[in-house]
Each structure stands twice: as C-alpha cells, then as structure tokens.
C-alpha positions in Angstrom: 86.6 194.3 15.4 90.5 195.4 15.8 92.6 192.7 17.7 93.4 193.6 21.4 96.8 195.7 20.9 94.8 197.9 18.7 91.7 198.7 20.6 94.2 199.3 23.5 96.0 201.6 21.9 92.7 203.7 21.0 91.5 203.4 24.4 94.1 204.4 26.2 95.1 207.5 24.3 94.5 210.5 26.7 92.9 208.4 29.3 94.1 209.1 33.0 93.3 205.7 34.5 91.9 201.9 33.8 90.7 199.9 36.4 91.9 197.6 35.7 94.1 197.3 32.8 94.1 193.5 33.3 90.4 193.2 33.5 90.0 195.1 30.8 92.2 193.0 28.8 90.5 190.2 29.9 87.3 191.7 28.7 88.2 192.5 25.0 89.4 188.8 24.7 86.4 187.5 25.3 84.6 190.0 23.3 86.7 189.1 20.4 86.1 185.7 21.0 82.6 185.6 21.8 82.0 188.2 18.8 80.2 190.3 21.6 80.3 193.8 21.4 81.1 195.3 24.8 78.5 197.5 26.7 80.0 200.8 27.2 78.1 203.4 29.4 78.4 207.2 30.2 76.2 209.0 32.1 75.6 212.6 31.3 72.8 214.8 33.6 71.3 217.3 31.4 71.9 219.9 33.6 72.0 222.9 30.9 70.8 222.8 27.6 74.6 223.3 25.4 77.3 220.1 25.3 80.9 222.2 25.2 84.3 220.8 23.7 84.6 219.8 27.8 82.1 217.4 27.2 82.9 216.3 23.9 86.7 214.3 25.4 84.1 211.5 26.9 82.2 212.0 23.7 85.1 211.0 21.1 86.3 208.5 23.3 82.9 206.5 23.0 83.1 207.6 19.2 86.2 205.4 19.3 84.7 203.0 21.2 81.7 202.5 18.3 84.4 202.5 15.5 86.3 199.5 17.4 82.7 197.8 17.2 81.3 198.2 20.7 78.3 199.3 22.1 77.9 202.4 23.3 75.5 203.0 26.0 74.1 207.3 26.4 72.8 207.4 29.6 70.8 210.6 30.0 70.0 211.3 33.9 66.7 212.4 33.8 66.2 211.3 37.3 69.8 212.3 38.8 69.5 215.3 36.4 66.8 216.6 39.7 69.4 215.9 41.9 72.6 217.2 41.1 75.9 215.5 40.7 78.1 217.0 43.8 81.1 215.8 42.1 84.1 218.8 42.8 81.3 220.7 44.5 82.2 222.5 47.8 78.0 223.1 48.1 75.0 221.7 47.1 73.6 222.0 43.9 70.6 223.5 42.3 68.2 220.9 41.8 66.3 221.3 38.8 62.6 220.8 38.2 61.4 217.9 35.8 60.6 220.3 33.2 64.2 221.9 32.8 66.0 218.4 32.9 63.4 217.5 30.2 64.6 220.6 27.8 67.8 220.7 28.6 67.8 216.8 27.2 65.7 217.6 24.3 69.0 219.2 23.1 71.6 216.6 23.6 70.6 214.5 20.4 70.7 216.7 18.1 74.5 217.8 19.3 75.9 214.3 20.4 75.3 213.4 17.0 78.0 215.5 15.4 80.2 213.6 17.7 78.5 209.9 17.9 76.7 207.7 15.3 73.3 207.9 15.8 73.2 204.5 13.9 74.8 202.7 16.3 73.8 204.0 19.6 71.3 203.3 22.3 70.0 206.1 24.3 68.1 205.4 27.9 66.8 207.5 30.4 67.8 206.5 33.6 63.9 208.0 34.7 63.1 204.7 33.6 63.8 202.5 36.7 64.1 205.0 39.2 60.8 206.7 38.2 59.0 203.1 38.9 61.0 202.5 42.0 59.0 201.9 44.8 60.1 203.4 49.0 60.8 199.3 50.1 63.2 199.2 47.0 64.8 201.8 47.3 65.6 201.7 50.8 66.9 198.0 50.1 69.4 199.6 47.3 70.3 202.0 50.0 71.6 198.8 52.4 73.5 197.4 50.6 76.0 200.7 50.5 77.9 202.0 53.5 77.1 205.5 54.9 81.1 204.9 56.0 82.4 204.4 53.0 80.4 207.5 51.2 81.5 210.1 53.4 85.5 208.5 52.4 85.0 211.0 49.3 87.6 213.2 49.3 84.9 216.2 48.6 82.3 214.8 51.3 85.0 214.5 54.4 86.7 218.3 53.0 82.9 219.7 53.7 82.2 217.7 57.0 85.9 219.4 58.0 84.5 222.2 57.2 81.6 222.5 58.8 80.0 222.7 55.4 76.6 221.5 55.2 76.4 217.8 53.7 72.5 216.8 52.3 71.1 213.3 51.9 70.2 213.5 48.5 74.5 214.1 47.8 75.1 211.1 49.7 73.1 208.7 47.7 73.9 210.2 44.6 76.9 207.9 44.0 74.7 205.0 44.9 72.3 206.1 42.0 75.1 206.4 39.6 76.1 203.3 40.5 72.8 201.3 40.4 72.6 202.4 36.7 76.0 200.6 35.7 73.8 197.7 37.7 70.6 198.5 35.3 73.0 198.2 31.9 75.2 195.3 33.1 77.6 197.9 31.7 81.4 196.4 31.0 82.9 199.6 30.8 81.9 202.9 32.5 83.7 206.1 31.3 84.1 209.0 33.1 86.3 212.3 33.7 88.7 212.2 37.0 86.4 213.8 39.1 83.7 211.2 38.5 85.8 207.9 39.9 84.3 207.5 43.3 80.9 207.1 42.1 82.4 204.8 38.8 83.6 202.7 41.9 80.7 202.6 43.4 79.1 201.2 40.3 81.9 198.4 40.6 81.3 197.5 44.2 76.8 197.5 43.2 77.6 195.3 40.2 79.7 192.9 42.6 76.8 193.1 45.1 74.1 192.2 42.6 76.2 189.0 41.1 77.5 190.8 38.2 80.6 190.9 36.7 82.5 194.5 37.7 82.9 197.1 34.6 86.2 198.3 34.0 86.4 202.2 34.8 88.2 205.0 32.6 88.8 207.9 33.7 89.4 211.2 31.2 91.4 214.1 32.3 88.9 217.6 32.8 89.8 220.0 29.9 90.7 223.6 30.7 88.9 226.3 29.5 90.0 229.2 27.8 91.6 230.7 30.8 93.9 227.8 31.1 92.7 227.4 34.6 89.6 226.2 35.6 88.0 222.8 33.9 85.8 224.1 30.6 82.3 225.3 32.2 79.7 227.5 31.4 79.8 229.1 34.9 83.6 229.9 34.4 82.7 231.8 31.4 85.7 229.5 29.4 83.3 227.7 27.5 83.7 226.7 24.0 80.4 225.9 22.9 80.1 223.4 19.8 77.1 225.3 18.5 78.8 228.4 18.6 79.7 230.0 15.6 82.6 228.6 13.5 84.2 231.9 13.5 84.0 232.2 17.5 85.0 228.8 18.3 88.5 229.2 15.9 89.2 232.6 17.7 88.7 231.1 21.2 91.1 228.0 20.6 93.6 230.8 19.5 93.4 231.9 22.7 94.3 229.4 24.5 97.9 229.1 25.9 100.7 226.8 23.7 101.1 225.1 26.8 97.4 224.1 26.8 97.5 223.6 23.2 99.1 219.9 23.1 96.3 218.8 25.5 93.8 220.1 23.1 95.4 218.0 20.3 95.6 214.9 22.1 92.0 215.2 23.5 89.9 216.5 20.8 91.6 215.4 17.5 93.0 212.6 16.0 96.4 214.6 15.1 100.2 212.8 15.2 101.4 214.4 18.2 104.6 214.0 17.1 104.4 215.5 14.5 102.6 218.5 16.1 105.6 218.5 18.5 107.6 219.7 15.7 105.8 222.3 14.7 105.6 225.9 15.1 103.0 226.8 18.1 101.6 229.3 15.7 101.2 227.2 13.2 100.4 224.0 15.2 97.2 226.2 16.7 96.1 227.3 13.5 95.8 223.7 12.9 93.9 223.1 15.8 91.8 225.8 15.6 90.9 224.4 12.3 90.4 220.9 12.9 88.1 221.4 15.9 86.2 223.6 13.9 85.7 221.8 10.9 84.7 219.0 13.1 81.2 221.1 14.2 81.2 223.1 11.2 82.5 221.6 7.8 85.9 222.1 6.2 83.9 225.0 4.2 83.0 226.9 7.4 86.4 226.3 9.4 88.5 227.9 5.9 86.0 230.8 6.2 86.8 231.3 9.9 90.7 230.7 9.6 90.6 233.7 7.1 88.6 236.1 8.8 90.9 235.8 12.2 93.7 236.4 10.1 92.4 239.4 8.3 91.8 240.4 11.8 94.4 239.5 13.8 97.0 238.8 11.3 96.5 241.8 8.7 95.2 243.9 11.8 91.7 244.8 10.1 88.8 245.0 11.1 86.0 242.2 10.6 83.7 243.6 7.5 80.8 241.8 9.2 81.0 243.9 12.1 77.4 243.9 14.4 76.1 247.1 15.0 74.8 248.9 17.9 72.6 252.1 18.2 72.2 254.3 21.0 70.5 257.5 21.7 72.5 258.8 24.5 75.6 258.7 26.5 75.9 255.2 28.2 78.2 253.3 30.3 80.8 251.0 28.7 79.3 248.2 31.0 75.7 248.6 30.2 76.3 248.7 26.4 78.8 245.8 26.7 75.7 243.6 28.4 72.8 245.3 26.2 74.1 244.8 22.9 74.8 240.9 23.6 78.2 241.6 23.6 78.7 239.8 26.8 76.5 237.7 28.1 76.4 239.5 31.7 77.8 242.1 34.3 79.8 239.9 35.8 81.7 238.8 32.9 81.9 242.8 31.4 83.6 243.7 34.8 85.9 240.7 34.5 87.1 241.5 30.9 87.3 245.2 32.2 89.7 244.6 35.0 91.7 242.2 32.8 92.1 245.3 30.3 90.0 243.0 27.5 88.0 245.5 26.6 88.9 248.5 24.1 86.8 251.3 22.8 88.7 253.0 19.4 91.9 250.8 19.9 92.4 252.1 23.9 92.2 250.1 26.5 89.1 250.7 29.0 89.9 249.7 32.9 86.9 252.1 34.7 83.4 250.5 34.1 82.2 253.7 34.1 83.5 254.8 31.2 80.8 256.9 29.1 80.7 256.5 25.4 79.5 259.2 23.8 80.8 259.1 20.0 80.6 256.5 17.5 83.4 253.9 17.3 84.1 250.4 17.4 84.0 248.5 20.7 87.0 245.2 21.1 85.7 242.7 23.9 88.5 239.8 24.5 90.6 239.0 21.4 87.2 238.5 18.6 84.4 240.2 19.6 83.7 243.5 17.7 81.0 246.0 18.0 80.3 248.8 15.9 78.6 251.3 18.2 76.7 254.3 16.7 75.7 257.1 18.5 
C-alpha cells in the first residue's frame, strides 16, 4: 500500500470534491497503520443494459482505488434499480419491472471487468436487505430522516417551484442510497456531482446508526459527443465501450479540442503536460487510441486509427462499407432508420437538420429526400452506407 501523499495524489486527480479532505487523510493513516484496506463503495442502478465511457470515470477511479490496495465495493441496485434515481431529473422516472433490472445487470460483469479486477472485487445486490425488509423497519429507517431536509435538494424545491409533480418513492430514494453506505460500513462513497446530496445522506445515516461517516468524492459528469449534455444514451452522445473499435476512435475524433483535455484527464492515465504541448490533432489521435485500445487491444485500436485516416485523412472511402438493398424509391429518413444506420427517427431528423447526413458527397437538409439511384450514404463523420437500388 502507497504512503499517504501518493494515494492522495491518485485520488484526487480529476475528482471535483472530498468531504472531507481531512477525514479522508485521517482515514488512509489508519489504514496504513492498521494494514486495513479501506471499504470503498459505488452504487450503479442497472437501469439499461450498456456501461458508456460516462460511466467508466467512477469506474477507473475505483480501478485506482484497487491498485492502491483497497477494497472496492460494486453495488448493483437491484432494488433502487425499480425505483429510479431522480438525480438531475425535472420528472419522474420510469420505474422498471424486476425482470429488466435483472437483465440489464446480467450485463454489467462482463463489462466492468475490462475496467475493474474481477480478482479483487466484491459485488452485492442491494435486493439483499431491502428485499427482506419488513413495513415496521422500514418505516423506522424513514424517521430517522427529515422530510425538511429532503425537499432542500436543489432538484426537489426547482419542481415544488414549479408546480412539478414530486412522488414519494423520489423522496426516499436518497434515504435508500444512503442506508446502503449504512449496510457496507463503507469509508468511502464515490460518486459523480450530481449524486452528492444522497452521498450526504449516507453520511448523516451512518452518523445516525453509530458509525463512523464515509468520506464522499465526487467526479465531474463527462460530456458526450456533442460537447453539451453529460454522456447518455438518451442524448444520443453515447460512446459505448462495446461498440466497435473502429466507431468508438471516430467518435472521440469528434469531440471538440476543448473537450479533449477533459477526456485525457478522466479516462487515461496520460501526462497532461505533456498533452498540453502537443498538437490537438495529434494529441486526439492519441486519445482516440488509448481509449480504444483500453476496450479493444492495441491490435484493434492500430486497425481503427488507420481506417479513419484512410477515410478522413486520405478522403477514401471505408473498403468495408455495409450494404443496403432496396427495391424502390424510399425516403432518406426511412432508409437511414431501416438499414440500422441510425438507431431511430428522431436521431435521422436530428443529423438531417444539422446537415450530418450526405447522399453522393451532398449534403441532405429535407427528410423527404427520395433516393432513387445507387450511391453511398454519409451519416455524422463515420457511418457509411452503400445503398443499392
């Protein structure tokens, strides 16, 4: 185990907040002394099957936290997962059905562990006490938090403003949340900014229930590919880390040089200083290629770095081009959804208005544009189609 400057260095690259940065001090000294690995937890509700590089900055930091020696703690909500986190939420959220939480989690092993050590890390279900919990209990947990201090949330008291309707089962999902931290006797609880009321709650439970209070970190949300919105598969900015190698490197090309330094800091392990003095082109080739050989292999990131420059570089056209067939005249729109292109309408009419999408190297703003030749379809900066009529 690394001596305290150390650790503190790791942990705080890229992290937003500590409360405290005393406590937590505190905490690693008597880890190191005690040769006690710290308990670190970070909850994740499985509410979609596919973990994005938005998911994977809370990821690497409790990657760093098992290389330092510590415990890492993956809490999958199972039982929150039928809730619904209203974190950032201006409405309620669709609750899921048990089955759905329980697929959805099937998946996360299997990707966590390009990110995490299997080896080293324990996996609960937070199902497991709240499944058992009986109506007395849970309506003592609920006493012991404030209905006062809930609706303090900045996102709760925006909706109540607004005459926005405010459901029970978002009220209580901090106290959940925090009665895990309570379950774990977590020391550390990480979490992404929009996430720190209900790390605090798990402070002020912990206090409650005679234990001592975990140390909160908060990590900054990662933009997507639009450089606007936090990374989400609803925003249609996702970088997937199943996706293809080839797809992944031409989306972080994509993103804006501005953005790019965020990216480094967050999901690599890169000098920043030294990518401070490089050329932005260059500097996001590099990214591109590190991120991708993280999910794919050095092997499969080269591939991808020289197909995008073939394409984009050398202005040709990808040799493993998809193809589509069609037997009459069809709307751009329809054969941009159809042929998988897209992955719905409302993302063909939003790469339509942008002027993302070209058919034979000009640009198509009118989704109902007919194609009725052969030729090959651009949508955003990767994605080719070779339509045949």
């Amino acid at each position: 185990m690394e001596n305290i400057e150390k650790q503190l260095a790791v942990i705080k690259r890229g992290a937003v907040q500590i409360i405290s940065e005393e406590e937590l001090k505190k905490k690693l000294e008597e880890s190191i002394k005690a040769k006690r690995p710290l308990k670190i937890k970070a909850g994740f509700d499985p509410t979609a099957p596919d973990i994005h590089l938005g998911h994977t900055v809370l990821l690497r930091k409790l990657r760093q936290f098992q290389d330092l020696g510590h415990q890492v703690i993956f809490l999958i909500g199972d039982f929150t997962g039928r809730i619904g986190d209203p974190s950032g939420k201006s409405e309620i959220r669709k609750q899921l059905t048990k089955e759905e939480v329980r697929k959805n989690a099937a998946t996360y092993k299997k990707q966590v562990s390009k990110v995490l050590d299997l080896h080293k890390l324990k996996i609960v279900f937070n199902g497991a006490w709240f499944d058992r919990m009986k109506g007395l209990e849970f309506g003592q947990l609920l006493a012991r938090y404030t209905a006062t201090r809930l609706l303090e949330r900045d996102d709760f008291s925006a909706r109540l403003k607004e005459r926005k309707p405010l459901y029970m089962s978002e009220l209580i999902y901090p106290l959940l949340q925090g009665y895990d931290s309570v379950m774990l006797k977590s020391d550390i609880e990480l979490g992404g900014t929009d996430q720190i009321f209900n790390l605090l709650v798990g402070r002020d439970l912990q206090k409650d229930f005679g234990q001592p209070q975990q140390v909160v970190i908060t990590m900054p949300l990662l933009e997507g590919t639009d450089g606007v919105q936090k990374m989400s598969k609803s925003y249609f900015n996702y970088i997937g880390i199943n996706e293809p190698a080839a797809d992944m490197f031409g989306k972080i090309m994509s993103i804006s040089d501005e953005l790019m330094l965020k990216y480094f800091e967050l999901l690599t392990d890169e000098d920043l200083s030294r990518i401070r003095s490089m050329h932005p082109k260059e500097a996001k080739m590099l990214l591109a290629e590190s991120i991708s050989a993280q999910y794919h292999g050095a092997q499969e990131a080269a591939k991808a770095k020289e197909g995008f420059e073939k394409v984009f570089s050398a202005k040709e056209l990808p040799l493993d081009m998809p193809q589509f067939r069609i037997t009459q005249p069809q709307a751009i729109l329809a054969v941009l959804v159809s042929s998988g292109l897209v992955k719905s309408g409302n993302e063909a009419r939003r790469l339509i208005k942008q002027g993302a999408v070209e058919f034979d190297k000009i640009v198509i703003k009118d989704e109902k544009f007919i194609i009725v030749k052969s030729g090959v379809m651009k949508a955003g900066s990767r994605r080719f189609l070779k339509i045949i009529v």
